[in-house]
Each structure stands twice: as structure tokens, then as C-alpha cells.
C-alpha atoms as one frame of an Amber mdcrd trajectory, in Angstrom:
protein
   0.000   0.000   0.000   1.242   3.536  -0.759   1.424   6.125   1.492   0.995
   9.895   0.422   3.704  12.798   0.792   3.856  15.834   2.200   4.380  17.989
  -1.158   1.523  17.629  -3.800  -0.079  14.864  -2.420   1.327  12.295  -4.984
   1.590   8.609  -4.284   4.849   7.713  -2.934   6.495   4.418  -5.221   6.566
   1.663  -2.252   9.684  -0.439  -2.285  10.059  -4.154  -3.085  10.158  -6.857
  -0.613  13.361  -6.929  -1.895  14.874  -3.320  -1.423  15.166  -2.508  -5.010
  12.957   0.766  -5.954   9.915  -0.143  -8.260   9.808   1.174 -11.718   8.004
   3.957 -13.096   5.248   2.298 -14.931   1.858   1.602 -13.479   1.225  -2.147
 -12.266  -1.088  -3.982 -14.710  -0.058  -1.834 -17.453   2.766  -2.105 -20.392
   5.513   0.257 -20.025   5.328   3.116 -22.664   7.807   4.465 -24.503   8.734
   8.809 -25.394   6.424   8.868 -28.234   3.715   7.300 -26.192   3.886   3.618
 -27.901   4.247   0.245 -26.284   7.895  -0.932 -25.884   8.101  -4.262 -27.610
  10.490  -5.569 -24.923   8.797  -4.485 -21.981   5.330  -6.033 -24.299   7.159
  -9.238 -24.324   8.118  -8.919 -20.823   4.394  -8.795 -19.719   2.632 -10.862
 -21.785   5.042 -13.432 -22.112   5.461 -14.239 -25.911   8.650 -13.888 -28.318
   8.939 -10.452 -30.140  10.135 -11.855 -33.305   6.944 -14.266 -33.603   4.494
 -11.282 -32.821   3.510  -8.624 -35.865   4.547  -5.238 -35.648   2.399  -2.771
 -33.623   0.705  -0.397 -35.160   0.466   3.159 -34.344  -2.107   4.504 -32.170
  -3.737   7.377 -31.272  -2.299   9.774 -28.589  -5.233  11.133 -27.430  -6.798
   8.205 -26.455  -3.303   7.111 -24.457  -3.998  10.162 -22.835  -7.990   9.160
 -21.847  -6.736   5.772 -20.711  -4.066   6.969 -18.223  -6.239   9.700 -17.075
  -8.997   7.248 -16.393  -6.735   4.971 -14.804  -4.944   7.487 -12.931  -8.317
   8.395 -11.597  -9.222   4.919 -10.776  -5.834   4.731  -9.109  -6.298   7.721
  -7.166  -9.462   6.562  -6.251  -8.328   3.268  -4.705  -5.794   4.876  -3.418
  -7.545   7.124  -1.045 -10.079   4.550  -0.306  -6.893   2.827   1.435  -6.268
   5.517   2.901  -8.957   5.702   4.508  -8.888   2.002   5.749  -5.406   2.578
   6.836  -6.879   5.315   9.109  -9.377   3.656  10.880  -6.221   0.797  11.169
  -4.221   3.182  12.628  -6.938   4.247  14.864  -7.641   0.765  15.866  -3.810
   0.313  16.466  -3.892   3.353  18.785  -6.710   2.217  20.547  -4.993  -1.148
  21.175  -2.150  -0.124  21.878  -3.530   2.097  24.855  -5.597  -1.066  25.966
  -1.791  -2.894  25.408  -0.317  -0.394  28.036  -2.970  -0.616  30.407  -2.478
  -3.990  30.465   1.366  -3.457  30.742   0.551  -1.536  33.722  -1.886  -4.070
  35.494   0.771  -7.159  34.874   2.925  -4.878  36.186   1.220  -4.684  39.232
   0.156  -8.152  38.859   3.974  -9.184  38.927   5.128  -7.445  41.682   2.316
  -8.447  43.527   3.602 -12.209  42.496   7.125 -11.134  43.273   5.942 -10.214
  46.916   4.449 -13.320  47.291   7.400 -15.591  45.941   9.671 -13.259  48.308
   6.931 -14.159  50.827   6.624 -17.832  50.112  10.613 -17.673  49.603  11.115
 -16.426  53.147   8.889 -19.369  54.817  10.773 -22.178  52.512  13.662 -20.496
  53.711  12.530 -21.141  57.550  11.351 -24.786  56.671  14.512 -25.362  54.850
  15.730 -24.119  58.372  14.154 -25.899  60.414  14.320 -29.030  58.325  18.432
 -28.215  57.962  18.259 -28.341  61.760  16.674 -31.150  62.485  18.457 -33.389
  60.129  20.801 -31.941  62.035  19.765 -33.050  65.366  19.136 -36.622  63.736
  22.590 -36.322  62.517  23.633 -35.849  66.373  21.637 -38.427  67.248  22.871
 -40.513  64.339  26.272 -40.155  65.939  25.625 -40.630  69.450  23.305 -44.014
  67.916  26.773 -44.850  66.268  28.952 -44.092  69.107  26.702 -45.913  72.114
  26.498 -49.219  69.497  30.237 -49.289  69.111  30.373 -48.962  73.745  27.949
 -51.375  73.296  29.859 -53.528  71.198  33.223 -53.142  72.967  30.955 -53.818
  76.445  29.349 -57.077  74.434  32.860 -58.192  72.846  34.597 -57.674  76.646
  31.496 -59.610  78.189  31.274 -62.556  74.972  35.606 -62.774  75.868  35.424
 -62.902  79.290  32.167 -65.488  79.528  34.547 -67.528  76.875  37.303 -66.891
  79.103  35.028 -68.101  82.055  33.624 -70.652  80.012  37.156 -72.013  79.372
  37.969 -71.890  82.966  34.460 -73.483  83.988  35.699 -76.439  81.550  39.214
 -76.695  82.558  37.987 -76.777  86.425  35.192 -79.143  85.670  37.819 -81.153
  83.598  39.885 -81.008  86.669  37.286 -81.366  88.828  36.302 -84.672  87.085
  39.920 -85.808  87.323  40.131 -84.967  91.362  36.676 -86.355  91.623  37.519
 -89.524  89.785  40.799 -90.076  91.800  39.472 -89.047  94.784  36.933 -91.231
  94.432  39.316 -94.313  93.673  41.344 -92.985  96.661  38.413 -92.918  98.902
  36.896 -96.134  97.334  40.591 -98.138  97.853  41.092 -96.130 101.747  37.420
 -96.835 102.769  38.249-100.430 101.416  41.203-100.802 103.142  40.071 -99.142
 106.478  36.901-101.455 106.133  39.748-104.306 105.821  41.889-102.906 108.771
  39.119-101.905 110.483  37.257-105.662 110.323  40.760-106.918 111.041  41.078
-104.844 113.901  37.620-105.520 115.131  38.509-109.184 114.713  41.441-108.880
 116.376  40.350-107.021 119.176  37.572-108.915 119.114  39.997-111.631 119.492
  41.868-109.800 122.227  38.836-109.450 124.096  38.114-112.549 124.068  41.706
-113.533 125.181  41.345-110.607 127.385  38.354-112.452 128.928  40.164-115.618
 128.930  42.964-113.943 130.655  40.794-112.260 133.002  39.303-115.339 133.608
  42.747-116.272 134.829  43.917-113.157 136.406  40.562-113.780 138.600  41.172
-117.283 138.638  45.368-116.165 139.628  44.149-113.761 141.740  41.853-115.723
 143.717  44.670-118.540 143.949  47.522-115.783 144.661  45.207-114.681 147.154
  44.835-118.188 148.224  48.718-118.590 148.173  48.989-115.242 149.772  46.835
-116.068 153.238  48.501-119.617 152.678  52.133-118.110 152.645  51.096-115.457
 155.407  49.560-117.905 157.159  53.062-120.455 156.290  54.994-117.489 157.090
  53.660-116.935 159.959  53.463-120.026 160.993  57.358-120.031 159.881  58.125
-117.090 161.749  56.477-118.623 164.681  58.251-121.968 164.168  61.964-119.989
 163.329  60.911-118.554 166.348  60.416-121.387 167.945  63.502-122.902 166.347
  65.819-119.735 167.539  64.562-119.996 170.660  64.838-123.801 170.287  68.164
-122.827 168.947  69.155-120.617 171.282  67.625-122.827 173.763  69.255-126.017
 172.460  72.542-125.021 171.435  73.996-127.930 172.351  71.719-129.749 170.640
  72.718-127.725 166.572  73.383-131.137 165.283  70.186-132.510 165.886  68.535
-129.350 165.274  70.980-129.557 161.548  68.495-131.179 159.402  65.154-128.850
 160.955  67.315-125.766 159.937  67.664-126.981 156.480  63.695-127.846 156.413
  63.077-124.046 157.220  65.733-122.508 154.525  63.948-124.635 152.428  60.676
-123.430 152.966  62.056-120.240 152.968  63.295-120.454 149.489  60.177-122.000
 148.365  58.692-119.285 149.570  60.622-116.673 147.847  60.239-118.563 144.396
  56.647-118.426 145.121  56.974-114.638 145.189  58.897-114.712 142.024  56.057
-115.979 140.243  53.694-113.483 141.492  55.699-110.716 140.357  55.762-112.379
 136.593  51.802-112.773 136.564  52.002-109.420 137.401  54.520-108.376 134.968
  52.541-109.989 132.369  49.238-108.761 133.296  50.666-105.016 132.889  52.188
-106.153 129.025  48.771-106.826 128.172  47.047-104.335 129.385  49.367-101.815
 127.578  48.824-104.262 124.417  45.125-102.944 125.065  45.903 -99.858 125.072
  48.194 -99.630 122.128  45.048-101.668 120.764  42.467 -98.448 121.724  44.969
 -95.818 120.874  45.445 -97.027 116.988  41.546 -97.726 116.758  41.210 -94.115
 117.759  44.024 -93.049 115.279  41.604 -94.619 112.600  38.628 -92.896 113.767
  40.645 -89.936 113.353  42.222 -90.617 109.980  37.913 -91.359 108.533  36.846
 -88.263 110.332  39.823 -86.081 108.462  38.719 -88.178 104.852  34.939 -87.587
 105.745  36.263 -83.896 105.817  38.109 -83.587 103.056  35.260 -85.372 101.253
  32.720 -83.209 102.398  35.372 -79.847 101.441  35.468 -81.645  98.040  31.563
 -81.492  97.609  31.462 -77.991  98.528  33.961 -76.882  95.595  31.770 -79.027
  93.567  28.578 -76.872  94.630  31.063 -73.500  94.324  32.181 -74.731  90.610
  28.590 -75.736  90.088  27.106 -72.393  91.147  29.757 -70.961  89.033  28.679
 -72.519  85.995  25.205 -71.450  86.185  26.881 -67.737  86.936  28.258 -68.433
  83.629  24.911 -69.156  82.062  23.087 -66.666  83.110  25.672 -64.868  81.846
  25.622 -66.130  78.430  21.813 -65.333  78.800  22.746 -62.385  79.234  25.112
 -61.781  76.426  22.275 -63.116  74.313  19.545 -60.557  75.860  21.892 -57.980
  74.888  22.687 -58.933  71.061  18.729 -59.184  71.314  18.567 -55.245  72.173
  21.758 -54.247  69.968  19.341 -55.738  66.716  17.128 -54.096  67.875  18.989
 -50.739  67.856  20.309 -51.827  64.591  17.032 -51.713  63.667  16.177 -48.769
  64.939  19.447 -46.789  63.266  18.400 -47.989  59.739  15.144 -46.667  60.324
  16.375 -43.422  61.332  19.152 -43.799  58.250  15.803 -44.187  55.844  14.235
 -41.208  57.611  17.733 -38.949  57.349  17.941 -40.433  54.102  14.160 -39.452
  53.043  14.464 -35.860  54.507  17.614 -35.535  52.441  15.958 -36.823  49.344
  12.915 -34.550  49.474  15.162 -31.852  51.017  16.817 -32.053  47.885  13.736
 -32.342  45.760  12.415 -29.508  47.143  15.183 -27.174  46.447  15.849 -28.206
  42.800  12.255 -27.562  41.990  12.548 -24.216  44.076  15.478 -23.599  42.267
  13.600 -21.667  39.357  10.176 -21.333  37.954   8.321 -23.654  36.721   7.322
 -23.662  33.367   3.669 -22.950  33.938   5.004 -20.373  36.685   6.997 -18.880
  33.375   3.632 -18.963  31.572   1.450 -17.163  33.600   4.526 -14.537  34.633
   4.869 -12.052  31.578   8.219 -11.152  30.023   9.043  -7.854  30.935  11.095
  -5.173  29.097  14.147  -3.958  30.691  11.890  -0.377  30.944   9.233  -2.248
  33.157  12.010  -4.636  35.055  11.678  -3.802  38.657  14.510  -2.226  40.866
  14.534  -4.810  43.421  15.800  -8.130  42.777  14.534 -11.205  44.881  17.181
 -13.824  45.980  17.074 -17.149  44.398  14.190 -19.090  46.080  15.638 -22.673
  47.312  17.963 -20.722  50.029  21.083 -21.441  48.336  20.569 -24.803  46.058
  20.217 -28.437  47.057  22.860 -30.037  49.850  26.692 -30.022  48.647  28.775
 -33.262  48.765  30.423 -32.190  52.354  26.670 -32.563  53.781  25.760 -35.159
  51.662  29.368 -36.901  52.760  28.558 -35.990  56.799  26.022 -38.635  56.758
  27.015 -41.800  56.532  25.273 -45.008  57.651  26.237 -48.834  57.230  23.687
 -51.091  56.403  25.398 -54.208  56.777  25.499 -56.421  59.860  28.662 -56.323
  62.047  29.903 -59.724  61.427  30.118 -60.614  65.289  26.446 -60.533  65.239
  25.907 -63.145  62.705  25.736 -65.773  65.020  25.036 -69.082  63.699  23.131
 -70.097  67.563  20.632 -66.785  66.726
């Protein structure tokens, strides 16, 4: 569409799409030449069609040139104006929108500041959730390491306690090995000493049983001696007196019969006779009671070695009794033991338990982390319906204030990500084969 100057009036030529300026002729019409005719070439070059096959044209009339391009200059002026006139209203229309264009500039404008208040808003409470949500993985960091650090006391206190009840349990075999051994020769020792006290001791019996028979026997005969010693003894009182009296009798004989010695010779000899009969008499009760006194000292010596045996069982029924109570100590000591390995086993119970516990926790530390993470990359930047709704703004209309980036400084970096570390797998001295 042409557009009109400012001197005259006249149509302006309007350019190509190209750039080149447009010609001088009139579109839809063949170029002319100074004497008014139709240029053959420029003929050719509308309609098409070789000039050598076409006839010659033949001369026309100038005045009715002239008619034609005033009529069609008219026409052309004409439609030419009439766009105008449409290009008018256009441009009025253009205004128009325009204004309605800036006043809705203006309102998503407002709109977008409005928005960025918000996102600063909304940015500010992420920025305390991220926060709080920073400090409490945090905290279950802390408690991730104090989890970590009372398992490991707890596995030093379990591998001292597992050593020492093997420890103990090695000892409780080695003394019941022992005591097995001791018991075993004990018991042959006390089976061949209560044997051969049983054998002394029936031997003894027997023999004193013996000896108290022979002690009866003998007492028998001590009675029976004494009676007859006593017998003997009035007898050789009563002889000895009667020899007193009758060496009386003789001394006085003697001394009365002095004369008379040689007849008196063979009574003397009588009376040392007696006499010596007498003190042979005496010799024999001094033996019986000689020999009564060995055997009662052979009963003695009898009681005194019967109560050295009673003594010697007593001491073995002592020892044997000292030897049960170390068995009752040891066997006390064993069931120490199990209830210790009870123990031991009550506690691997509870650490599986807080293994259990820390992987939970690990999953929850590992979930926060996750949607921690999540949560700032798609905080990170608008989305892309966010970018829809959100007009693009020209660098006149771009606000002063610029809002920090929403996500409070990106995702986790690999030192955090690195500060919390869990193991999943089972410490290999709870992988008991007994559990």
C-alpha cells in the first residue's frame, strides 16, 4: 500500500520486498515508450510471448493514451484514497490497542510485583522450613552419631562380656575337667582307703575282738590267779607266819638247844627250804604281774590305733565333704556363667534391635535428604507454567529490586551429603550361627 507525501499529495512508489525501488510504470499496465507507444520488450516482458513471432504494432492514437491513463490514474487515485482511509481507521484501531496494550502493561505490572511479593513471601517461609528441616536433620545427625557411638560402647561392652564369659567358660571347663579328674581319683582314693580301712578296720575288730576274748580268757585267769595268789597269799602269810612262829620257835629252840645244833641240823635246812620256796613263790607273782601289765598296755596300744583310725575317717569324711562344697562353688559358678551367656544373648537381642532402629532413622535422614533435595531443585527456578502465567518484561518495566534465588542457596553439597554416613550391613560378630 502507498502512502501519500507531504508535497503535492502524490503517491509515494513503495519499495520491493526486496529493497530494489519499483519502476516507473503503473502495475497492470505495459511500459510506454517517449512517443507514447508500447515498448516491444517491456510487451514481451508482460505478456510473455517472443517479439520476433508477434507482428509489428501499429500506431495509435495519442489522445486516447492520454484518456486511458487519465482514467486509470483516476481509478488509481481513487483506490488509493479509499486505502487511505482504511489505513486510518487501522491506525486508529492500532492506537486504541495499543492504549488497551499499556494498560495492560501496567496491570501485569502490578500483577507481577504483587507475584514477586508473594514468591519473596513464600521464599522467606521455605527459607525457615529449609531451616528448620536443615536443623533437624541436624539433630538426627547428632543423634545418628551418638546411635553410632553408644552401638560401638555397646559392642566393645558385648565383645569384653562374649571374651570374658569364653574366658570363664574355658575356665568353667578346665575346672570341671579337673574337677572330674580330682573327683575320679578321689573317688578311687576314697573307694581303695574306705576299702582298706573297712579291711583294717574288720581286722582290727577281729582282732580285738579276738583280744577281748583272750582278754576275757585272761581275766578269767587273772581272777582265777588272783583268787589262787590270794589263796597262796593267806597260805604263805599264814606259812609265814606259821614259819616265823616256828623260826621262832627254832631260835629260841636254837638258842635254847645249842647244844643240841646237830640234831637241830636237818630242821634248819627244812626251814631254809621253805624259805626259798617261799621266795620262788613270790617270784612268780611278780611275773603274773609283769605280764598282766604287758597286756594291758597291748590294750591300750590296741584303743589308741583304733582311735588313730577314727581320726584318719573323720579327716577323709572332711576332706570329702570340702570336696563337695567346691563341687557346689564350681557348680554355682557354671550357672553364673549361664546366666551370663543369657545375658550376652539378651543384649545382642537389644543391639538388633537398635540396629534396627538406626536404619530406620538412616531411611528417615535419608528421606528428609531426598525430598530436602527435591524440594530445592524444583525451588530452584520457575516452573514452566510459573513462566507462563509470569509475563516477560522489558528492561523499561524490570523492577529495581531483585529477589534472591528461592531454594535458600541450592540443594545439599557433597560435604553434607558426605557428613552422613550409615552402614547397612550387619557387624559380622552378630551373625551368630546359635541366633
Amino acid at each position: 500500500m502507498a502512502t501519500t507525501s507531504s508535497d503535492g499529495g502524490k503517491p509515494k512508489p513503495r519499495r520491493s520486498r526486496s529493497g530494489a525501488k519499483p519502476s516507473g510504470r503503473i502495475i497492470g499496465l505495459p511500459s510506454t515508450t517517449s512517443n507514447g507507444l508500447f515498448s516491444v520488450g517491456d510487451e514481451n516482458a508482460y505478456t510473455g510471448v517472443d517479439p520476433s513471432a508477434l507482428p509489428r504494432p501499429k500506431p495509435i492514437d495519442k489522445g486516447f493514451i492520454a484518456s486511458t491513463e487519465a482514467a486509470a490514474l483516476e481509478a488509481l487515485n481513487e483506490d488509493l484514497q479509499r486505502r487511505l482511509a482504511v489505513t486510518e481507521l487501522k491506525k486508529e484501531d492500532a492506537f486504541a490497542a495499543l492504549a488497551q496494550a499499556e494498560t495492560q502493561t501496567m496491570n501485569i505490572e502490578r500483577e507481577t510485583l504483587r507475584m514477586a511479593t508473594a514468591a519473596q513471601a513464600r521464599d522467606q517461609a521455605l527459607r525457615k522450613d529449609m531451616e528448620a528441616m536443615r536443623l533437624e536433620l541436624e539433630r538426627c545427625r547428632d543423634d545418628l552419631v551418638a546411635c553410632q557411638a553408644h552401638v560401638l560402647r555397646e559392642k566393645e561392652e558385648v565383645k569384653r562380656a562374649v571374651a570374658h564369659a569364653r574366658r570363664a567358660g574355658a575356665a568353667a571347663d578346665e575346672a570341671r575337667r579337673t574337677l572330674e579328674v580330682e573327683r575320679q581319683c578321689y573317688t578311687d582314693q576314697h573307694r581303695a582307703t574306705t576299702s582298706r580301712v573297712n579291711k583294717e578296720t574288720e581286722e582290727a575288730l577281729a582282732a580285738a575282738q579276738r583280744d577281748l576274748l583272750d582278754a576275757k580268757r585272761q581275766i578269767d585267769d587273772l581272777e582265777e590267779d588272783v583268787e589262787t595268789e590270794r589263796a597262796w597269799r593267806e597260805k604263805a602269810q599264814k606259812e609265814r607266819l606259821n614259819a616265823e612262829t616256828r623260826c621262832h620257835a627254832f631260835e629260841q629252840e636254837a638258842g635254847a638247844a645249842a647244844a643240841a645244833a646237830d640234831r637241830n641240823e636237818s630242821a634248819r635246812h627244812k626251814a631254809q627250804e621253805n624259805m626259798e620256796a617261799l621266795r620262788q613263790q613270790h617270784e612268780e607273782e611278780t611275773s603274773n604281774q609283769r605280764e598282766a601289765e604287758r597286756k594291758a598296755s597291748a590294750r591300750r596300744r590296741q584303743r589308741d590305733l583304733q582311735a588313730v583310725n577314727h581320726r584318719q575317717h573323720e579327716a577323709e569324711k572332711a576332706k570329702l565333704f570340702k570336696a563337695e562344697n567346691q563341687v557346689a562353688e564350681l557348680r554355682q559358678i557354671i550357672e553364673e556363667l549361664e546366666q551370663g551367656s543369657k545375658l550376652t544373648l539378651s543384649l545382642k537381642k537389644e543391639l538388633k534391635r537398635e540396629r534396627a532402629g538406626r536404619l530406620q532413622l538412616g531411611i528417615k535422614c535419608s528421606k528428609l535428604e531426598a525430598e530436602l533435595a527435591a524440594f530445592s531443585s524444583s525451588n530452584a527456578a520457575p516452573s514452566l507454567m510459573d513462566q507462563q502465567h509470569i509475563p516477560r518484561l522489558t528492561p523499561r518495566h524490570t523492577p529495581r529490586t531483585t529477589t534472591p534465588p528461592i531454594g535458600g542457596g541450592g540443594p545439599l553439597s557433597a560435604r553434607d551429603h558426605a557428613q552422613v554416613r550409615f552402614d547397612s550391613d550387619a557387624p559380622d560378630w552378630l551373625r551368630d550361627d546359635d541366633d
